[in-house]
N, CA, C and O atoms as a Maestro MAE file, in Angstrom:
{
 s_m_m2io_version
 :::
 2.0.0
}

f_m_ct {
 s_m_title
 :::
 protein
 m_atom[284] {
  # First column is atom index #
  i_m_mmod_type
  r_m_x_coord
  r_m_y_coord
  r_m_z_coord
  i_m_residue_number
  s_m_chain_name
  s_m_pdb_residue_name
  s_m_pdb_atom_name
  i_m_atomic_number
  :::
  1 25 103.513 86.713 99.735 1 A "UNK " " N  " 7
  2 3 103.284 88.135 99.578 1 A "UNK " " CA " 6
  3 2 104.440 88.716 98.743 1 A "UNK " " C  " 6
  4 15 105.577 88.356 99.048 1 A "UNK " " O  " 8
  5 25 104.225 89.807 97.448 2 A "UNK " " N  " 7
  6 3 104.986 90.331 97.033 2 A "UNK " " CA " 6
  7 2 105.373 91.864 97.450 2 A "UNK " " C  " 6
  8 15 104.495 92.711 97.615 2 A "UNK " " O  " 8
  9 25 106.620 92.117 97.589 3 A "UNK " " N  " 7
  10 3 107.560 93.280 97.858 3 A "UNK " " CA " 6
  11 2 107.791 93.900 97.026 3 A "UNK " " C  " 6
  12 15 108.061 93.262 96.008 3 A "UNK " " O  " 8
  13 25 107.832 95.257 96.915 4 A "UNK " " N  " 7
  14 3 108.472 96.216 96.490 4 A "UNK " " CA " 6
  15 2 109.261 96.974 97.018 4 A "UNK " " C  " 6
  16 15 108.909 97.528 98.059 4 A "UNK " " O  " 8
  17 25 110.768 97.272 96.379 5 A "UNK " " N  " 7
  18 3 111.158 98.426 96.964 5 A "UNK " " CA " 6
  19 2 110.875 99.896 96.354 5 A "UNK " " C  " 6
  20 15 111.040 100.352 95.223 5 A "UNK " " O  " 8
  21 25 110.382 100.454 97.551 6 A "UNK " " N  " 7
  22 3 110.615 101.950 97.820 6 A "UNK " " CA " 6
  23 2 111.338 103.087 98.170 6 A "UNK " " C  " 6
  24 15 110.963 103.864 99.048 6 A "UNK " " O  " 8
  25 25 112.217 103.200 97.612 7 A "UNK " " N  " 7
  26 3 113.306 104.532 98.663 7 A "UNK " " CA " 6
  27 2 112.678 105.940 99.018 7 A "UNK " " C  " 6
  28 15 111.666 106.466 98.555 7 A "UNK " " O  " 8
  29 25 113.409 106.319 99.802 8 A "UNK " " N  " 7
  30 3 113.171 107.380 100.220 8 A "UNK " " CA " 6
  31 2 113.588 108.659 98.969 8 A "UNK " " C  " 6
  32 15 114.638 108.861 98.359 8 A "UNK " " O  " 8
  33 25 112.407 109.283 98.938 9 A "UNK " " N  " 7
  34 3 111.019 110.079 99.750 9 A "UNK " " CA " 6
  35 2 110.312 109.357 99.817 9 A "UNK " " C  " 6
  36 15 109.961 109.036 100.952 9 A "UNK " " O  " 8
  37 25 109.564 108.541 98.404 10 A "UNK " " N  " 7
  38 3 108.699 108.164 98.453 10 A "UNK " " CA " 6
  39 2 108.086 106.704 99.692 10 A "UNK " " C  " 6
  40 15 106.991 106.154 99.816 10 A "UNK " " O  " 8
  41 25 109.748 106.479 100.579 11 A "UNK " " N  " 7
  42 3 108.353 105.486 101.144 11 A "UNK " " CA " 6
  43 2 108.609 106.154 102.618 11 A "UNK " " C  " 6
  44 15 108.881 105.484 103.614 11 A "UNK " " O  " 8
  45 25 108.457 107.820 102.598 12 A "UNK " " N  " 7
  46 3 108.029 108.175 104.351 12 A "UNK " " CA " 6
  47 2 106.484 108.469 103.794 12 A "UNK " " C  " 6
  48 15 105.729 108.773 104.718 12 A "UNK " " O  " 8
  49 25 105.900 108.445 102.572 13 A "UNK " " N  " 7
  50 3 104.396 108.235 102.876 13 A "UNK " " CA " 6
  51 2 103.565 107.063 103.441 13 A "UNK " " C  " 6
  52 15 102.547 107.186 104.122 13 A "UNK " " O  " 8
  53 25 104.165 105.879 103.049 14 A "UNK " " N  " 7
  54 3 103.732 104.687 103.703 14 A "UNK " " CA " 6
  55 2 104.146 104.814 105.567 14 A "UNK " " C  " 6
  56 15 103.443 104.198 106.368 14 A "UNK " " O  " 8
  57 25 105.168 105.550 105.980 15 A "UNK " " N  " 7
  58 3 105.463 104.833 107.046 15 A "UNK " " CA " 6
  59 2 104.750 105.736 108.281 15 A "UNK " " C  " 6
  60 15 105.279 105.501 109.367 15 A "UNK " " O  " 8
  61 25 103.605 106.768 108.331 16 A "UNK " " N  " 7
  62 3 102.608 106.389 109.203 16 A "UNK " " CA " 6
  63 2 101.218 105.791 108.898 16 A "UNK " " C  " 6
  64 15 100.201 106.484 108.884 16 A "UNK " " O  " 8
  65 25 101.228 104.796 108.715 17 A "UNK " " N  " 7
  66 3 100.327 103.759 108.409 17 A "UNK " " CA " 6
  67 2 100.461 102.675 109.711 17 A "UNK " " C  " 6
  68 15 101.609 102.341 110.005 17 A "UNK " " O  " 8
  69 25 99.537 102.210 110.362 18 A "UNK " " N  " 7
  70 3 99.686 101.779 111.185 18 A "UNK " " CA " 6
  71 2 100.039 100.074 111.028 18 A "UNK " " C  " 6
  72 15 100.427 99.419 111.995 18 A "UNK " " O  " 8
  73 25 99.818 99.417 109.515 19 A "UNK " " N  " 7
  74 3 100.638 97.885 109.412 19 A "UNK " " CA " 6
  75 2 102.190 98.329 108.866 19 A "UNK " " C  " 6
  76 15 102.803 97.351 108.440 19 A "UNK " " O  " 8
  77 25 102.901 99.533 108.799 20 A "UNK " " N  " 7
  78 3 103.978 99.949 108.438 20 A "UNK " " CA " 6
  79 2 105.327 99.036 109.127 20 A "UNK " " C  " 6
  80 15 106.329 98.541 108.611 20 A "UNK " " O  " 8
  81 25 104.794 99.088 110.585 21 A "UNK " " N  " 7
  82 3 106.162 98.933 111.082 21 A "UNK " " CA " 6
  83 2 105.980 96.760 110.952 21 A "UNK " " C  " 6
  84 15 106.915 95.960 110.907 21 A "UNK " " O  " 8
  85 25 105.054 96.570 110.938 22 A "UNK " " N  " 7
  86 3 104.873 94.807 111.032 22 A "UNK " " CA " 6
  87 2 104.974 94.386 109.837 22 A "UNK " " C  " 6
  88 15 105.310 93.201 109.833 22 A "UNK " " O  " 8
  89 25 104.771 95.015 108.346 23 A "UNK " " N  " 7
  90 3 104.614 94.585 106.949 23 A "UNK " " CA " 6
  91 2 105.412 94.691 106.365 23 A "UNK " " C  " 6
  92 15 105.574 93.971 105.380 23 A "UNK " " O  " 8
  93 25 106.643 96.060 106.876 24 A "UNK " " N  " 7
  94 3 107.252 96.105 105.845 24 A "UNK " " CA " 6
  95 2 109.050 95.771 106.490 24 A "UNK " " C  " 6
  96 15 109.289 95.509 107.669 24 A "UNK " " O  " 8
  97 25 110.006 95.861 105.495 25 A "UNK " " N  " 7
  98 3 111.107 95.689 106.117 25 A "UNK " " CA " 6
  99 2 112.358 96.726 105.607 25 A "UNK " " C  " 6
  100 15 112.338 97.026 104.414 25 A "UNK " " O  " 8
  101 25 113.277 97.200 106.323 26 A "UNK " " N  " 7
  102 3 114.344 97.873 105.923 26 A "UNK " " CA " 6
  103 2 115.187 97.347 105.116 26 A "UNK " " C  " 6
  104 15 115.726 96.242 105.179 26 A "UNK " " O  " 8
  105 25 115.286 98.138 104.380 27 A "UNK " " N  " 7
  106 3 116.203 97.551 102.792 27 A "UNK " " CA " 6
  107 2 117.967 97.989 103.528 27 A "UNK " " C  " 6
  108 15 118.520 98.801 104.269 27 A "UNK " " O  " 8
  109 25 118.171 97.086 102.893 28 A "UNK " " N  " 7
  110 3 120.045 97.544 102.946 28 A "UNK " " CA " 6
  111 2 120.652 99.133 102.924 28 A "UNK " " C  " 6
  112 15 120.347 99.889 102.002 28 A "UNK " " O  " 8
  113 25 121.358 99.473 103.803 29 A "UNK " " N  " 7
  114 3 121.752 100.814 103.555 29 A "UNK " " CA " 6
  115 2 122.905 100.820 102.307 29 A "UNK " " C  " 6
  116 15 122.809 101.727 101.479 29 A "UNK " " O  " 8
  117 25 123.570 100.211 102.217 30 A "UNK " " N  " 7
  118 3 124.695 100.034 101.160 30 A "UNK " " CA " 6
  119 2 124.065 99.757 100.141 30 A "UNK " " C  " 6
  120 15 124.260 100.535 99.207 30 A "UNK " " O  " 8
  121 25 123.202 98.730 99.915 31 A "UNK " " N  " 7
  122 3 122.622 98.552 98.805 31 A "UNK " " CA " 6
  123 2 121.685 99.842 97.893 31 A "UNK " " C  " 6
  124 15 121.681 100.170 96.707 31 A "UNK " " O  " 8
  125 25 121.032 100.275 98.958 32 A "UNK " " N  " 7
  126 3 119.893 100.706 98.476 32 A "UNK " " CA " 6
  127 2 119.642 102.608 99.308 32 A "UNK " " C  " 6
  128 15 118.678 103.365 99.420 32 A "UNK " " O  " 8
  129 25 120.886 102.655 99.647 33 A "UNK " " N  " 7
  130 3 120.431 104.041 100.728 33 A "UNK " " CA " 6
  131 2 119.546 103.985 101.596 33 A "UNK " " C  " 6
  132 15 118.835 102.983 101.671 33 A "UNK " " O  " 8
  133 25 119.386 105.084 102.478 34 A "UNK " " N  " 7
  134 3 118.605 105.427 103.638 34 A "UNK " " CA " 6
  135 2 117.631 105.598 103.337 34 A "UNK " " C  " 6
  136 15 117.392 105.958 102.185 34 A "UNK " " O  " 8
  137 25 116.591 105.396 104.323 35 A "UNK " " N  " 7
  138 3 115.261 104.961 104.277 35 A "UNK " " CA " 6
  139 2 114.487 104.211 103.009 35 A "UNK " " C  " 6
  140 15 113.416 104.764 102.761 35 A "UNK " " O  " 8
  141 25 114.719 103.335 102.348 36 A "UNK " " N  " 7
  142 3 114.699 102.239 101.484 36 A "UNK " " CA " 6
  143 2 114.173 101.233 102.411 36 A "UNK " " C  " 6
  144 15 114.718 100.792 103.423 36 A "UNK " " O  " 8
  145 25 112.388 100.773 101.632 37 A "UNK " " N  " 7
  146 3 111.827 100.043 102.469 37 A "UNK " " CA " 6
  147 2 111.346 99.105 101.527 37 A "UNK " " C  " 6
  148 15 111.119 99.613 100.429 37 A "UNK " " O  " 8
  149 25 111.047 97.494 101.646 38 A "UNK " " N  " 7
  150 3 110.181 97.132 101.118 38 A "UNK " " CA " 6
  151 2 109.103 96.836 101.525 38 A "UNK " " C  " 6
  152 15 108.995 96.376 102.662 38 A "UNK " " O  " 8
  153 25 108.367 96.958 100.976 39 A "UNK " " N  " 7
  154 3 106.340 97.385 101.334 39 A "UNK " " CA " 6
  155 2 105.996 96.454 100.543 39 A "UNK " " C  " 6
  156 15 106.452 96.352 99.404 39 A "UNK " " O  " 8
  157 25 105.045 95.567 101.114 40 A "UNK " " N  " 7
  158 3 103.614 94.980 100.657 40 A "UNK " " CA " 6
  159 2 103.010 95.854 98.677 40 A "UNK " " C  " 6
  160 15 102.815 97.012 98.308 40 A "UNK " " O  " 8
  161 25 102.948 94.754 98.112 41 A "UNK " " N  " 7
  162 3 102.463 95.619 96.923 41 A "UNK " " CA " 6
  163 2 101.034 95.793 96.946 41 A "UNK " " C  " 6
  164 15 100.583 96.828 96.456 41 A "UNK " " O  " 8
  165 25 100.200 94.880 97.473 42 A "UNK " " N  " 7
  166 3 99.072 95.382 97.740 42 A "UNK " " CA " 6
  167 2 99.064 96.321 98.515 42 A "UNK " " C  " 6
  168 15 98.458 97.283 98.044 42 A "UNK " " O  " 8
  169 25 99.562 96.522 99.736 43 A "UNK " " N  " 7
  170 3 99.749 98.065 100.584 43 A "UNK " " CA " 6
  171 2 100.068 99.353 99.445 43 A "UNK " " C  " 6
  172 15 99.271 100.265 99.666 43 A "UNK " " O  " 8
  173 25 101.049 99.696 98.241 44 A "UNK " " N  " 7
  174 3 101.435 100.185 97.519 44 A "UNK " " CA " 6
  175 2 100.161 100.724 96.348 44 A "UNK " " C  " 6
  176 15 100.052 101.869 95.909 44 A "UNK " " O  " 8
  177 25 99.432 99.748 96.075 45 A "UNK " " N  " 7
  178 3 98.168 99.968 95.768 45 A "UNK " " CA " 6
  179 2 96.961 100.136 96.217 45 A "UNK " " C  " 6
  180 15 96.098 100.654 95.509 45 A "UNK " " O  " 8
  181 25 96.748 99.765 97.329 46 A "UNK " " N  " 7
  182 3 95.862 100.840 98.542 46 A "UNK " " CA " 6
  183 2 96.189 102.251 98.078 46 A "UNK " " C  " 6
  184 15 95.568 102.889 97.228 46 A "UNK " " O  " 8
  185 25 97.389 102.687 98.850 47 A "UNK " " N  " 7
  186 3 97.998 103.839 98.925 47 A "UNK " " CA " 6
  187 2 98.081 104.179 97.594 47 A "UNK " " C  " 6
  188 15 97.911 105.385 97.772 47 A "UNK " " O  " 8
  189 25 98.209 104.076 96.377 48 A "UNK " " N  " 7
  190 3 97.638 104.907 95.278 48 A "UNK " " CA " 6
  191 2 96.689 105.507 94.761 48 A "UNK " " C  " 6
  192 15 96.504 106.544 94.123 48 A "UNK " " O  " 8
  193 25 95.843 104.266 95.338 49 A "UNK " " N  " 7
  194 3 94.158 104.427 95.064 49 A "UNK " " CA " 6
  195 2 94.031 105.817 96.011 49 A "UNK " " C  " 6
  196 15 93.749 106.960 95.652 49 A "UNK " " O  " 8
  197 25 94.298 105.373 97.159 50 A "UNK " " N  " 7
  198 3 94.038 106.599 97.896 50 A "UNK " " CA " 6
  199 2 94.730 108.032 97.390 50 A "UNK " " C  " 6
  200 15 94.005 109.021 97.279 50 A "UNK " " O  " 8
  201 25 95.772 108.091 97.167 51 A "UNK " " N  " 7
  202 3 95.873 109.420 96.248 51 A "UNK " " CA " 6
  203 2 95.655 109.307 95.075 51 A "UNK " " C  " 6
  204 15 96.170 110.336 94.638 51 A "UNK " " O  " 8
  205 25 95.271 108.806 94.279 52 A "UNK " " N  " 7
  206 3 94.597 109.260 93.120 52 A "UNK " " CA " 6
  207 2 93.270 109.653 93.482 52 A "UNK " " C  " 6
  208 15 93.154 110.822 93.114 52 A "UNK " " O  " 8
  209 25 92.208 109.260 94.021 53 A "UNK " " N  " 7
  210 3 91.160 109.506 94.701 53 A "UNK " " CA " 6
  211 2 91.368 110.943 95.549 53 A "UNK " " C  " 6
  212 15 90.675 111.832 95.054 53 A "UNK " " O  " 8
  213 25 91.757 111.161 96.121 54 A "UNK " " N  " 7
  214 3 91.878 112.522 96.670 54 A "UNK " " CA " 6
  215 2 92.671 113.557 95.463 54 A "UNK " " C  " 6
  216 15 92.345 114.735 95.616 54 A "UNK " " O  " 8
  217 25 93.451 113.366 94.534 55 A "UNK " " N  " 7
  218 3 93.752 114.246 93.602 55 A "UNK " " CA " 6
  219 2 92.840 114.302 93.075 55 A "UNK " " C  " 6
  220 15 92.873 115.379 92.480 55 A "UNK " " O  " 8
  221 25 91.580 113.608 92.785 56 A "UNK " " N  " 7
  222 3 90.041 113.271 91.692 56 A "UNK " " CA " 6
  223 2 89.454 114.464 92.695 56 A "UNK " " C  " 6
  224 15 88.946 115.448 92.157 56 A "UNK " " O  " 8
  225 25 89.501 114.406 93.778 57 A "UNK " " N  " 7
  226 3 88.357 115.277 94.622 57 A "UNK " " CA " 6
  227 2 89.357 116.501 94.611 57 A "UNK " " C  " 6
  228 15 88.734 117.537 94.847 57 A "UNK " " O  " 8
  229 25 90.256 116.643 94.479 58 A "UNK " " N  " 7
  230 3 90.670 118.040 94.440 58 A "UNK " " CA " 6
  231 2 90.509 118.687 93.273 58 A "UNK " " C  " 6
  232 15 90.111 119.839 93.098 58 A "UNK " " O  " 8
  233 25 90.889 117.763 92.369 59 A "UNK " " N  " 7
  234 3 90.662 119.312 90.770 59 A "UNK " " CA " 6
  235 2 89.223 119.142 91.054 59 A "UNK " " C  " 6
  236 15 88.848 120.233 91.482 59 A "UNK " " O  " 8
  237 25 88.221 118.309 91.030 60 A "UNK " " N  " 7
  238 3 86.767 118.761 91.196 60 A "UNK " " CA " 6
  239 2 86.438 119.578 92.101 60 A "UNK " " C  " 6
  240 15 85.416 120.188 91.786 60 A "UNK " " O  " 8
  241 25 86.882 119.885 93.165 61 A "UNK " " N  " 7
  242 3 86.416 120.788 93.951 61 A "UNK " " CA " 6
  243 2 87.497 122.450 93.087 61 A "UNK " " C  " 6
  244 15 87.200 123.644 93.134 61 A "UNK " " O  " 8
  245 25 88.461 121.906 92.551 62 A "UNK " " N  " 7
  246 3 88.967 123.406 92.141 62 A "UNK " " CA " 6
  247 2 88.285 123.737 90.952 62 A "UNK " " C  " 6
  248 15 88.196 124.954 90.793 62 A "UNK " " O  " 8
  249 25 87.815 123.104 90.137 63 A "UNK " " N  " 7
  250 3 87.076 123.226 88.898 63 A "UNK " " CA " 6
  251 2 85.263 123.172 89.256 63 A "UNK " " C  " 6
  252 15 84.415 122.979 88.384 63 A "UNK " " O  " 8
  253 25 85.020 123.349 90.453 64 A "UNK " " N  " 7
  254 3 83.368 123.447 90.690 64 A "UNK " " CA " 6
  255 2 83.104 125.083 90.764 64 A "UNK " " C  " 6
  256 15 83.719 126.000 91.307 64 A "UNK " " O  " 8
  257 25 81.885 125.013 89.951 65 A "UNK " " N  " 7
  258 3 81.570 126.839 89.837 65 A "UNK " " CA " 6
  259 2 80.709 126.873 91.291 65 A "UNK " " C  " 6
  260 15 80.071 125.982 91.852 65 A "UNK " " O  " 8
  261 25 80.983 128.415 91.701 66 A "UNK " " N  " 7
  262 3 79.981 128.371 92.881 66 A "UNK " " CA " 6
  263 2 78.498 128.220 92.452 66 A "UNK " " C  " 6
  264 15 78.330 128.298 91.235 66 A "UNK " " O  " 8
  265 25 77.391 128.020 93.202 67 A "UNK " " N  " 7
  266 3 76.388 128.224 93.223 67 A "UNK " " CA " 6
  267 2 75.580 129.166 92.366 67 A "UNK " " C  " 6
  268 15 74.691 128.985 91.534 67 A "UNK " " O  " 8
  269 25 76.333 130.487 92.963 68 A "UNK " " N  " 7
  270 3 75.759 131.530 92.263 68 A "UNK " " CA " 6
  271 2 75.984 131.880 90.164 68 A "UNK " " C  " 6
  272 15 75.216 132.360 89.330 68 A "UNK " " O  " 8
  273 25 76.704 131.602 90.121 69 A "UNK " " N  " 7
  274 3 76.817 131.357 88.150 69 A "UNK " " CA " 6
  275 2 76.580 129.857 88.082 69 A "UNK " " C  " 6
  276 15 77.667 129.364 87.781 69 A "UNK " " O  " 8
  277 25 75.770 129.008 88.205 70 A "UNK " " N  " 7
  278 3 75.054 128.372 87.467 70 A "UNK " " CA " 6
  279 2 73.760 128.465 87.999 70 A "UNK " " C  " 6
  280 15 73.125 127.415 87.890 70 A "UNK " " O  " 8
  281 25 72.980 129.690 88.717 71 A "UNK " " N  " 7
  282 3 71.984 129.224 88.870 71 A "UNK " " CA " 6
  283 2 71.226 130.560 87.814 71 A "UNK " " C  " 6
  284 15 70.013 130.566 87.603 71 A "UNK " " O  " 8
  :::
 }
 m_bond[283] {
  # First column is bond index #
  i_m_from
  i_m_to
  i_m_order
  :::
  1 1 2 1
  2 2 3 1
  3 3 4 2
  4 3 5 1
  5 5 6 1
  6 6 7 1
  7 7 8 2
  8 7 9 1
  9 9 10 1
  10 10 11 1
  11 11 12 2
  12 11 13 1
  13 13 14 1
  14 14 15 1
  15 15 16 2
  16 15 17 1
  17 17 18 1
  18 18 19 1
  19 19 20 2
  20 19 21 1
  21 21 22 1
  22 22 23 1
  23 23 24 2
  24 23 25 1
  25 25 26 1
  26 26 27 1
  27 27 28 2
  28 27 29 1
  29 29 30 1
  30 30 31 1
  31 31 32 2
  32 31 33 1
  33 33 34 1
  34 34 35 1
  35 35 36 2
  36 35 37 1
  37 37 38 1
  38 38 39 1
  39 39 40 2
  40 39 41 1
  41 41 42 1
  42 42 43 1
  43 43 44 2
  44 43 45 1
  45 45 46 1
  46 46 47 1
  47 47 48 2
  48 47 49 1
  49 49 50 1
  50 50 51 1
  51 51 52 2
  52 51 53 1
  53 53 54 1
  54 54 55 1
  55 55 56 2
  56 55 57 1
  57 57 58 1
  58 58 59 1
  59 59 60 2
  60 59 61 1
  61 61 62 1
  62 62 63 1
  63 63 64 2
  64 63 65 1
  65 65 66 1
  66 66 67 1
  67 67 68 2
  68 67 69 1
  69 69 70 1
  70 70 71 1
  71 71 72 2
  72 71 73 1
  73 73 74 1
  74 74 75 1
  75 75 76 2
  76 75 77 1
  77 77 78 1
  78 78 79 1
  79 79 80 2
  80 79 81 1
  81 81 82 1
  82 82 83 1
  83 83 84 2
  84 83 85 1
  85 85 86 1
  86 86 87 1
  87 87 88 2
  88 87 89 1
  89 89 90 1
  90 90 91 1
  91 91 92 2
  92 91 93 1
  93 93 94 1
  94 94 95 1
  95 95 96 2
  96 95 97 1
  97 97 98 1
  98 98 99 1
  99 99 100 2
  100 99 101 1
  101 101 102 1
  102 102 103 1
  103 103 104 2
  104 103 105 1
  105 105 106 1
  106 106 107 1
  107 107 108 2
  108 107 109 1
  109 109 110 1
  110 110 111 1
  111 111 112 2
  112 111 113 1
  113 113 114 1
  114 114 115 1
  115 115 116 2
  116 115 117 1
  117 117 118 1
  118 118 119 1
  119 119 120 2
  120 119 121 1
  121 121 122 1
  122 122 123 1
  123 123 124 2
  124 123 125 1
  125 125 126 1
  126 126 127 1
  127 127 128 2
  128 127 129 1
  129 129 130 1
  130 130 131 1
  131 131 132 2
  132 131 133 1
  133 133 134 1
  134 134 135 1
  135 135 136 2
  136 135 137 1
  137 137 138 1
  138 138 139 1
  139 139 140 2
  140 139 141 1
  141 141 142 1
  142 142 143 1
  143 143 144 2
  144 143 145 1
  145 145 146 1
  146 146 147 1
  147 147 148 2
  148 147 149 1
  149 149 150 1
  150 150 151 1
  151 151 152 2
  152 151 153 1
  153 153 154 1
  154 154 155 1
  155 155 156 2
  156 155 157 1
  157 157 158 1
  158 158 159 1
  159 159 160 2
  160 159 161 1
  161 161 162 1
  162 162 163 1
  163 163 164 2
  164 163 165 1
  165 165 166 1
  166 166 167 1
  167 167 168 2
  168 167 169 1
  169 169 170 1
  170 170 171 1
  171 171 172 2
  172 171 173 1
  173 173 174 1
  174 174 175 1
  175 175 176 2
  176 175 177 1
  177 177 178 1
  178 178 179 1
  179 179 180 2
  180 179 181 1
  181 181 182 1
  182 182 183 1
  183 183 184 2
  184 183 185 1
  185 185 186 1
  186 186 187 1
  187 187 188 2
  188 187 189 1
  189 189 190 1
  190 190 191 1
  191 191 192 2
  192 191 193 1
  193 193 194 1
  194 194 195 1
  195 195 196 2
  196 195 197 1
  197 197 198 1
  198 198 199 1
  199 199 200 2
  200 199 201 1
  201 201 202 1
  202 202 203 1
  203 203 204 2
  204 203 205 1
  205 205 206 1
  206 206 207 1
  207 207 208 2
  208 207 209 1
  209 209 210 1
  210 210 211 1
  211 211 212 2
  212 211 213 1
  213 213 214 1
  214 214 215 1
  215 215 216 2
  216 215 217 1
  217 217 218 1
  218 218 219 1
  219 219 220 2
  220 219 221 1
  221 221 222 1
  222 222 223 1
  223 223 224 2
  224 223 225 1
  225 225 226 1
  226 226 227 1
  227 227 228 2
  228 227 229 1
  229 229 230 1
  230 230 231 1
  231 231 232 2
  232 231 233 1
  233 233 234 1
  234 234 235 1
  235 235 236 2
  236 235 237 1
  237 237 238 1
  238 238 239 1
  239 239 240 2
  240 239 241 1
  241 241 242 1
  242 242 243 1
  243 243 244 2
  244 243 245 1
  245 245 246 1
  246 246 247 1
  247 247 248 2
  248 247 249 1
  249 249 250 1
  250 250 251 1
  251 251 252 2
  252 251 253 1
  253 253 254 1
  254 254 255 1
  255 255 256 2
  256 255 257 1
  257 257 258 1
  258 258 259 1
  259 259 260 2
  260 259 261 1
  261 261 262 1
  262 262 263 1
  263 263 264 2
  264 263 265 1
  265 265 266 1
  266 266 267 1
  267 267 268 2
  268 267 269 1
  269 269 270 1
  270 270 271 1
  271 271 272 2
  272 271 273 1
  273 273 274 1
  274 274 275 1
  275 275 276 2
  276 275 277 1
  277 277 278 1
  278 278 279 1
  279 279 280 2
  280 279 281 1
  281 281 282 1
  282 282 283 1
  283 283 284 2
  :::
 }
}
């Protein structure tokens, strides 16, 4: 399995995920600062898909005309 590291901010989005605490591991504090995790890269790409997919459904829902002007 390949690792990535993540530092913090970006990896307190991975860490309520429920394979978080078994998949991934704490990176060095000296090395790498606080909360610095490495994560599963397939986990990393889940979790993109999934927000890119929900940013896709948000401008479409902000860019949908109501009902009433297109009918």
């Amino acid at each position: 399995m390949l690792y990535q590291l993540v530092q913090w901010p970006d990896s307190q989005v991975f860490m309520d995920a429920e394979w978080f605490d078994k998949e991934c591991s704490l990176a060095d504090f000296d090395k790498f600062g606080s909360s610095a995790y490495f994560i599963p890269v397939d986990r990393i790409r889940d979790q993109e898909d999934i927000e890119l997919y929900n940013e896709i459904q948000k401008n479409k829902q902000d860019t949908d005309l109501p009902n009433w002007l297109t009918t």
